[in-house]
MITIMAR-190343 format. One record per residue (C-alpha): residue number from 1; residue in one letter; x, y, z. Coordinates in steps of 0.5 Angstrom, whole numbers, plus 500, padded with zeros to 3 digits. Example, Ala and Ser with C-alpha at 12.3 -4.5 7.8 and 13.67 -1.06 7.14 Angstrom:
<sites>
num	residuo	X	Y	Z
1	A	525	491	516
2	S	527	498	514
</sites>
This chain:
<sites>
num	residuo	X	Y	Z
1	X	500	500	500
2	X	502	507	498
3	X	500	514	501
4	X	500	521	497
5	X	498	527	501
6	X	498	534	499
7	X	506	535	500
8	X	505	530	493
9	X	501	534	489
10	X	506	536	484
11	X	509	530	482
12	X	502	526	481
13	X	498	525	475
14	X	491	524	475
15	X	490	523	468
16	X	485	518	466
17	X	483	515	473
18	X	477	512	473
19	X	473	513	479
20	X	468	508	480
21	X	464	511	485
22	X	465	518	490
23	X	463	517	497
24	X	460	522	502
25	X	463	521	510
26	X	463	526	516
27	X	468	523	521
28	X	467	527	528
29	X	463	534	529
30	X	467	538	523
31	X	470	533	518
32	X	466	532	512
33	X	469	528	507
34	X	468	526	500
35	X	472	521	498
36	X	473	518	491
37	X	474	510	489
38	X	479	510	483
39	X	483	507	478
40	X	489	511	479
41	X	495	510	473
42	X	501	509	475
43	X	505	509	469
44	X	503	510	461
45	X	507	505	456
46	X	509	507	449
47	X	509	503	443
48	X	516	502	440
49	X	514	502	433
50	X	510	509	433
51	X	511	512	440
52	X	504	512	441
53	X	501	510	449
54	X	498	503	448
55	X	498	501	454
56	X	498	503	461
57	X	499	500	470
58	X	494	502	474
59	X	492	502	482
60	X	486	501	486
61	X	485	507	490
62	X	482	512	495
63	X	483	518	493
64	X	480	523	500
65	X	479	530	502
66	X	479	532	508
67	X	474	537	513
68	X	472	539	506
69	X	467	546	505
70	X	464	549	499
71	X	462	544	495
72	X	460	546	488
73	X	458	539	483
74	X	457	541	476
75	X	456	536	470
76	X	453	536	465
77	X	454	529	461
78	X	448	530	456
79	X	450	535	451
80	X	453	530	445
81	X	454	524	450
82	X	449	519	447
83	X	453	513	448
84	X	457	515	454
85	X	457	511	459
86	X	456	512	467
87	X	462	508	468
88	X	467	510	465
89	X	467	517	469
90	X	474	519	468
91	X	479	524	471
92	X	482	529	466
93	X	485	533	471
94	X	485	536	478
95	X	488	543	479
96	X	489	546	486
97	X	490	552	490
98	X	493	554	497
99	X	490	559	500
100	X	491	561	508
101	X	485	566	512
102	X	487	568	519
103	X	481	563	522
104	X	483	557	518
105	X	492	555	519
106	X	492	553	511
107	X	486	550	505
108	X	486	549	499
109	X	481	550	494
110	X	479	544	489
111	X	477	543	482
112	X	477	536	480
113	X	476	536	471
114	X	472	531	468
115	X	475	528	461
116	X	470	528	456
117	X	464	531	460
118	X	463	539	461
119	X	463	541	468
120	X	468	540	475
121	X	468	538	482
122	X	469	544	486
123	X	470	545	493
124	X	475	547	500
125	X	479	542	504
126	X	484	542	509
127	X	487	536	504
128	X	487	530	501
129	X	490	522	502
130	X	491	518	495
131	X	492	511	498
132	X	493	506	493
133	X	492	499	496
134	X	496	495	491
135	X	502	494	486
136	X	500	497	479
137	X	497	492	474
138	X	498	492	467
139	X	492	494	461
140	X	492	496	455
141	X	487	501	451
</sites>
């Protein structure tokens, strides 16, 4: 098992991971939770003949945010997207912002994009865990 936190952020890549579901927890009085269950892509192979990505390793895993305020969910997965399919929800990519105020030590403001779909995930948390339960397992497109 492999954990990543916020301190990670520039050096983890989001790109075409699957989220298989999201989840809403609160742990405690204060801290909301919105946890997303991935396939998190650990490693894009390339084609030797035409430099293509053919193939690719992925993790399960968790990817949580914590005491998580000011969310906004917008998607829009009608326009142009007859055949699009609840299951294949992909990441395209996840944008982060530090931001301090003198009532909270230090948050950061969310925007999680979809691939292929109009609309984002947007909210404030104190951070995030990307927990990744195994070692990565080999697919190709």
């Amino acid at each position: 098992m492999k954990i990543y936190t916020e301190k990670h952020m520039n050096k983890l890549e989001f790109h075409e991971s699957l989220i298989r579901a999201i989840h809403f927890k609160r742990v405690g009085k204060f801290d909301n939770r919105i946890i997303f269950d991935i396939n998190y892509v650990l490693k894009w192979i390339k084609s030797k003949k035409n430099e293509q990505y053919i193939s690719f390793v992925k993790s399960l895993g968790k990817l949580e945010f914590h005491n998580v305020t000011d969310l906004d969910i917008s998607i829009k997965w009608y326009e142009n997207r007859i055949n699009y399919r609840l299951d294949d929800f992909r990441i395209d990519e996840i944008k982060s912002k530090l931001k301090k105020l003198p009532t909270r030590k230090k948050y950061f403001i969310y925007e999680i994009i979809p691939h292929d779909l109009n609309g984002s995930i947007r909210f404030s948390a104190d951070g995030f865990r990307l927990i990744l339960k195994k070692e990565g397992v080999k697919h190709s497109n």
